[in-house]
N, C-alpha and C positions, 0 to 999 in steps of 0.2 A: 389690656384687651387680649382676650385668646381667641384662638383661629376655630373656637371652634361651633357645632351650627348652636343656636338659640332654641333652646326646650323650652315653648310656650309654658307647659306644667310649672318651668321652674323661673321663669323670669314674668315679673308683672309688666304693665304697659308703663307706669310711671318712672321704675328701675330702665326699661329701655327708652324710652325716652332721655332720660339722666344721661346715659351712655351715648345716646345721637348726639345730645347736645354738647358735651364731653367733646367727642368727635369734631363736631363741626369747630369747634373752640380752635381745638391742636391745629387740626388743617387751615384754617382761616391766618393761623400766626405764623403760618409758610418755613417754618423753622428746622420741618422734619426733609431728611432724606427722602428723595423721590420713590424709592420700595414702600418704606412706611407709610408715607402717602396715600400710594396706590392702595395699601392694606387696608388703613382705615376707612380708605373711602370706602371700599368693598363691604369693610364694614357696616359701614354706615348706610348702602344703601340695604343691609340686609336688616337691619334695627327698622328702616322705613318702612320697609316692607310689613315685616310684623306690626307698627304700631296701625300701619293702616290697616290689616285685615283686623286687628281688634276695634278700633272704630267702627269700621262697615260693620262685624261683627254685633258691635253692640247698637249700632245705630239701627237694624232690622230687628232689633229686643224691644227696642221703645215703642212704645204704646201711647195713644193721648186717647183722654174723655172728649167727645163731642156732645157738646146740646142738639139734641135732635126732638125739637119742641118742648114739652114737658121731660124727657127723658134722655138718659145720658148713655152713649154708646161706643165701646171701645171701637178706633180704629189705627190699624198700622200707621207708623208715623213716615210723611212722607218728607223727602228732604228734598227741596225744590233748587238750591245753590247749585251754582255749578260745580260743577266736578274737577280736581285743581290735580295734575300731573303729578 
């Protein structure tokens, strides 16, 4: 991992995602130096960050058909779940 920031243009959401999970692995196996540590997780919450604005992102792109009697009408898709920290 390099310290440095995450260019949407150049990382996809599955590659950072790979990289959280990655992340979460090392730090979970308590193994590393407390600096290292602190890095990754830094990391890691910056991975989160991005994979969530690409979500929200794509999740206001989606669209659903509605039946509205004989005929079919796009509307924004709404996500009714709760919203998870």
């Amino acid at each position: 991992m390099n310290k440095e920031k995450l260019k949407p243009e150049k990382v996809s959401f599955e590659d950072a995602l790979k990289k959280l999970e990655e992340i979460a692995s090392e730090l979970s196996e308590g193994e590393l130096p407390l600096e290292e540590s602190i890095r990754l997780f830094e990391k890691g919450m910056e991975l989160k960050r991005f994979c969530r604005k690409r979500l929200d992102e794509s999740r206001r792109k989606i669209s659903i058909l509605v039946k509205d009697s004989e005929e079919y009408r796009e509307e924004d898709f709404k996500d009714d779940s709760p919203e998870k920290p």
